[in-house]
N, C-alpha and C positions, 0 to 999 in steps of 0.2 A: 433703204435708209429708214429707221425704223423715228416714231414719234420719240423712241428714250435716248436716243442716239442725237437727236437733233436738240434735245433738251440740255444734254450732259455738256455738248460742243457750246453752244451759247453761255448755257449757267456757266462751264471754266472761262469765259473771257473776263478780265480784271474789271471791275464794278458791277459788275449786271447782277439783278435784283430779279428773280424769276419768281414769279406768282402761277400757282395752279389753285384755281379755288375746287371746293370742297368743301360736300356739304357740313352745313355746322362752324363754318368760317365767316359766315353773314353778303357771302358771294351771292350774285343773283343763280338762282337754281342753272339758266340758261349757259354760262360760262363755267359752270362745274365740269372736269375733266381738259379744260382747254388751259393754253401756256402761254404768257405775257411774260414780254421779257422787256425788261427799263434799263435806261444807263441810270444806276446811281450807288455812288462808291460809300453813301452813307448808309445804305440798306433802307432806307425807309422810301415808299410808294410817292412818287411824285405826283404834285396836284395840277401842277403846269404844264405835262406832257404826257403827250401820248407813248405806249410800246414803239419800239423800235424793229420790234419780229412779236409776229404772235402763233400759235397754231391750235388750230380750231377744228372740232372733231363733229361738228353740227352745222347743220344749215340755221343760220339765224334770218331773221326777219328782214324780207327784202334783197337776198343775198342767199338764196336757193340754186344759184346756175351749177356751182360745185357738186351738187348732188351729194352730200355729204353723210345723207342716210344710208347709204351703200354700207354694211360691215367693216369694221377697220380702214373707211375713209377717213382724212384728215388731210389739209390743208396747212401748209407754212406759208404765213403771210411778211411782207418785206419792205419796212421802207426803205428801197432802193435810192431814191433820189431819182432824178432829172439827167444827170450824166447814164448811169446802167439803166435807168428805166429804156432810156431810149436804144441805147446798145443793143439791147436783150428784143425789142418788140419794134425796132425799126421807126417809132415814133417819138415825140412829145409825149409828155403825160397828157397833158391836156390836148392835145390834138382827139380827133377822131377818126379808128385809125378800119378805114372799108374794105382794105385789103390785106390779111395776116399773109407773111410768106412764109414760105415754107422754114427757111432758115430765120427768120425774124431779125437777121442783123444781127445773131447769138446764134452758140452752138443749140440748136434743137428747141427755139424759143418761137412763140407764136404772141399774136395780140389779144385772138378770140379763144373762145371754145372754154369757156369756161370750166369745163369739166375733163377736159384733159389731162391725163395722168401721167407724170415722169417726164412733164414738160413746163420751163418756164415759161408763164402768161403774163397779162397786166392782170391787175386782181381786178373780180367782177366788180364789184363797188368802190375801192379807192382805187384802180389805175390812174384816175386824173389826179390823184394826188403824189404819186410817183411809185404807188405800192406794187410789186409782184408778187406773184404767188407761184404754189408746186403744189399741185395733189398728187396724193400719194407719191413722194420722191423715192428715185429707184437708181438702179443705176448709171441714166441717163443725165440725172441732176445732182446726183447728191455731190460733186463737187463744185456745181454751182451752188449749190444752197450754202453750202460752207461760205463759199467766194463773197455770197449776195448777204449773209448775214455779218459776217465780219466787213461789209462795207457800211452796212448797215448802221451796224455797233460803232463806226471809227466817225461815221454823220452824229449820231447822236452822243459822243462821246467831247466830239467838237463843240456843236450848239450847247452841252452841258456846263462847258469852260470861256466861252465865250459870254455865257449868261455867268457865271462865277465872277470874273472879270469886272463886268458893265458893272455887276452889284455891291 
């Protein structure tokens, strides 16, 4: 599953607002090349929320376990939620989780290893908040990644209308 492939699948879901900065856009140099995907059916960038999937082709600051300087590394990141986070990695997000199994309570899913490739993980840095992630997805994943982004997109499509509503 290639990065334009996972791009194309997300940007056709109905709302979603997909950002790739580039330089000369006033993006920070560091997220140049990488993909931010928002629920928002007005097309303009929300100030109140974060992505919903992102996929990131660099080790950022703090967040080097992916090893993402490897050649045509990247990483699809997930907010799954609390229900598939724990499906997928056998845990709580916020749990701490000491023992990854082999199946993770998901087809082909682990807790650890951050740098494991064509395998659902908890993402190095937000798993407590219920993120997974896929380096490099292959064939192993890429019908989860479909699965975990359109669950993804249907959580922040929800909190979108629910905050519409209250306001």
């Amino acid at each position: 599953m290639t990065m334009d492939e996972i791009i194309v699948f997300t940007g056709g879901l109905d709302g979603v607002l997909t950002l790739r900065p580039a330089p000369g856009d006033g993006a920070p140099e560091l997220a140049w090349g990488d993909a931010f995907f928002y629920y928002s059916p007005d097309g303009v960038v929300p100030t109140t929320t974060q992505p919903f999937a992102t996929i990131v082709t660099k080790n950022y600051p703090g967040d080097e376990t992916s090893r993402l300087e490897r050649p045509g590394a990247f990483r699809v990141n997930v907010a799954a939620g609390r229900e598939a986070f724990t499906r997928w990695t056998g845990h709580a997000p916020r749990e701490t989780a000491t023992a990854a199994t082999e199946d993770g309570g998901g087809a082909g899913a682990a807790s650890g290893g951050g740098d494991a490739e064509d395998t659902v993980i908890a993402h190095p840095v937000y798993g407590p908040q219920g993120w997974l992630a896929v380096v490099n997805p292959g064939p192993r994943t890429g019908e989860a990644v479909r699965e975990l982004v359109t669950a993804a997109y249907r959580l922040a499509r929800a909190r979108y209308e629910r905050r519409a509503e209250a306001g």
